[in-house]
N, C-alpha and C positions, 0 to 999 in steps of 0.2 A: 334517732335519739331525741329533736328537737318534738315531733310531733306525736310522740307516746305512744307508737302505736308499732306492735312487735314484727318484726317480715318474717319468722319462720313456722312453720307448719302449716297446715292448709288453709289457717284463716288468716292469711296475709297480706289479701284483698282487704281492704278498708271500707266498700261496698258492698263487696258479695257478704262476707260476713257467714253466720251459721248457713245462710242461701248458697252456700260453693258447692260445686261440684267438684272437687278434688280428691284426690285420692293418691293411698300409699301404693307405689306399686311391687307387689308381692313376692318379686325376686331382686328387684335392684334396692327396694327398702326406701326409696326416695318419695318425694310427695311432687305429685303429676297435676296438670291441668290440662289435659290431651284433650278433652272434649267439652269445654269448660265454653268454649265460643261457638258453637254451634246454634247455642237460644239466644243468640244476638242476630243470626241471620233469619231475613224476609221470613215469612213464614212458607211461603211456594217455595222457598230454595231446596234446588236436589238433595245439598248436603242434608238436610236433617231428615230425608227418608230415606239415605243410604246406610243401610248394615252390614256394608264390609269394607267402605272405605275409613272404618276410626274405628270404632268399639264393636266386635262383631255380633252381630242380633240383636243391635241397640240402634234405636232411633230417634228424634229428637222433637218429643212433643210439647216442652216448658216456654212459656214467654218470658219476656226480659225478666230480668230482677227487677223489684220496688226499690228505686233510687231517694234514699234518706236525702234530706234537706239539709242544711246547716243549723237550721232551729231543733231537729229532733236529735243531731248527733252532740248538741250540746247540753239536752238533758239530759242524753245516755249517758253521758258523761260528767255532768254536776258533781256528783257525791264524789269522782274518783278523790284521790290524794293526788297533791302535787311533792316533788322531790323536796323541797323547802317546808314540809309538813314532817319530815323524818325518816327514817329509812320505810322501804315501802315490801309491804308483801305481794302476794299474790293474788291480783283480784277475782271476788267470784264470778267464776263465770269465763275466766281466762283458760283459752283453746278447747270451748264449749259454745261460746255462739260471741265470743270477741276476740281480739287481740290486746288491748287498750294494757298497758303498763305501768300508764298515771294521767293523770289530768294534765296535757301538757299547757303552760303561762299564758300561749298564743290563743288562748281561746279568752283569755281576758280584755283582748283588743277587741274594739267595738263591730272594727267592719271584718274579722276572722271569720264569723259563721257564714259571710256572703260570698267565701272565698272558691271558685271553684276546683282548686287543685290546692288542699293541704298538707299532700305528702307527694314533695316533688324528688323523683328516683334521679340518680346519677345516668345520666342518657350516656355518655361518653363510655363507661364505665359497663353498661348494661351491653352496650354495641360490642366492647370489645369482648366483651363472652359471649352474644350469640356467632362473633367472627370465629374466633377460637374452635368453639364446638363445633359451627359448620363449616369449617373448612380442612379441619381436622379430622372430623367423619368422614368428608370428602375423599378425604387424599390417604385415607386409613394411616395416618398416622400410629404406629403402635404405641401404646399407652396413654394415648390421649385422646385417641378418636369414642365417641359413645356408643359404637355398635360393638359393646362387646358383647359376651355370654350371656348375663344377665339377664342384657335388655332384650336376646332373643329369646331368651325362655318367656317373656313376660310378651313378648308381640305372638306368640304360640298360644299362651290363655287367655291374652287379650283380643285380638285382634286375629282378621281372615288370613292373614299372609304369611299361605305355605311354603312362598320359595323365599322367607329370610327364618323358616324355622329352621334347628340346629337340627344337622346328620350324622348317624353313626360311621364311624370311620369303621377300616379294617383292622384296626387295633383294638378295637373294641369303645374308643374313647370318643367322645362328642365335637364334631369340628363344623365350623361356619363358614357355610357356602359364600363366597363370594356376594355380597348386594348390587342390585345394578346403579344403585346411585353412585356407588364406590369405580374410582378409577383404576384402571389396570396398571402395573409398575412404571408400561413403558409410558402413558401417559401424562404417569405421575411426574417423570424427570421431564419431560416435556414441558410440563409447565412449569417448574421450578428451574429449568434454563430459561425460559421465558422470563422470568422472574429477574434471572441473574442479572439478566441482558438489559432488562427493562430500566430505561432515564425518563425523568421527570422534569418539568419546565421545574427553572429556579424560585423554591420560594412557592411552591403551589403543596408541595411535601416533602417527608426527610428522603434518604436514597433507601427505598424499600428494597432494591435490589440488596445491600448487605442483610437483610435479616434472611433472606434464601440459601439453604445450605443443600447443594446437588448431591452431597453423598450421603447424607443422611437422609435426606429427604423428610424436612423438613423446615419450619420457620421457627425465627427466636429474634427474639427484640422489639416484637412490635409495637408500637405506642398504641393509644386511642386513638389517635386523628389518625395514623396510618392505617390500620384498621375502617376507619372511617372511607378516606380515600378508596383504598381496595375493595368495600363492595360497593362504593358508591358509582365508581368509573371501572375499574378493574376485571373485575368477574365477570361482567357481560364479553367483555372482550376477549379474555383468556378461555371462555368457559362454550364462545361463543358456535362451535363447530362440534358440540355434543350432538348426540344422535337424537332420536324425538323420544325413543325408551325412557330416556333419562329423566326428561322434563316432566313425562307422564308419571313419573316413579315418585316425584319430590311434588309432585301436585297433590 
């Protein structure tokens, strides 16, 4: 909100700009950036002449993006309006090759354009949703894990990998194979007795063990810094006697 510049849709980069590689994906309706870091690696790197580890029969020949300066992203931005100008419409050009909202005030500070980070994300906040998503996917979670149907109709047009596409059942209805990233039930209560059990030195974090619920199977209550803590110490430990499939699967 301070630095005028909108996070939804694919131009939410503040850099990439109309230059993004994003995209909607065409069953779960969402906006993806799956392959979006690939022309930031080396240019000898495997990844960008593999076409079936990311997008299948796509491989990665763009170099980096042209990185705006702070002198040019503030004549891009001159004419905007600022909110103290009146109510504001739509500017041209908005989710066509900008995001920009209004000319945010911070650009009338002298040393602002030398700034190198003017849209600072909530890190705390950002953590506890990629915790959520992956550990939830993990532990298949029902209704909250992201490997549902969807997203396996969409890894079947997108992407090589035939043993998470969806199979006909004998009902005649569409059901999803188990993934090998995904834990088996019994391992699941495993690590969530694990969990239960688990004490913490005093004052290093809150008692994670009460946000583990063994009949559900489940977590509920977790702050950000717990969050934080668990994969920062936790995961390696709990997670540490997975087989080599697994590692291979999530690489």
């Amino acid at each position: 909100m301070l630095s005028g510049w909108g996070t939804k849709g694919k131009l939410a980069c503040p850099h990439c700009m109309e230059d993004t590689k994003a995209f909607t994906l065409p069953h779960g309706g969402k906006n993806s950036w799956f392959v979006c870091h690939r022309r930031f690696l080396p240019t000898d790197h495997p990844f960008r002449r593999s076409n079936n580890r990311f997008m299948k029969n796509r491989i990665e020949l763009d170099g980096l993006l042209y990185f705006r300066n702070g002198e040019q992203l503030r004549e891009f931005i001159r004419d905007f309006p600022m909110v103290i100008d009146g109510p504001l419409d739509t500017l041209p050009g908005y989710g066509e090759y900008h995001n920009s909202i209004k000319r945010s005030i911070f650009w009338d500070l002298p040393y602002w354009k030398h700034n190198l980070l003017r849209h600072n994300p909530d890190i705390m906040r950002i953590e506890k949703n990629f915790f959520d998503n992956f550990f939830n996917t993990m532990m298949d979670v029902k209704g909250k894990t992201k490997d549902n149907h969807k997203a396996r109709m969409d890894v079947a047009e997108l992407c090589g990998r035939g043993d998470l596409e969806l199979v006909q059942l004998r009902n005649g209805m569409l059901g999803k194979p188990k993934a090998n990233y995904a834990f088996t039930r019994k391992d699941v209560k495993s690590i969530y007795k694990w969990i239960k059990e688990l004490r913490m030195p005093n004052g290093y974090a809150s008692n994670i063990s009460r946000c583990a619920n063994i009949d559900k199977r489940s977590m509920h209550g977790m702050k950000s810094h717990d969050c934080h803590v668990f994969m920062e110490c936790l995961l390696p430990i709990a997670f540490r006697s997975l087989p080599k499939f697994f590692w291979n699967a999530i690489a």
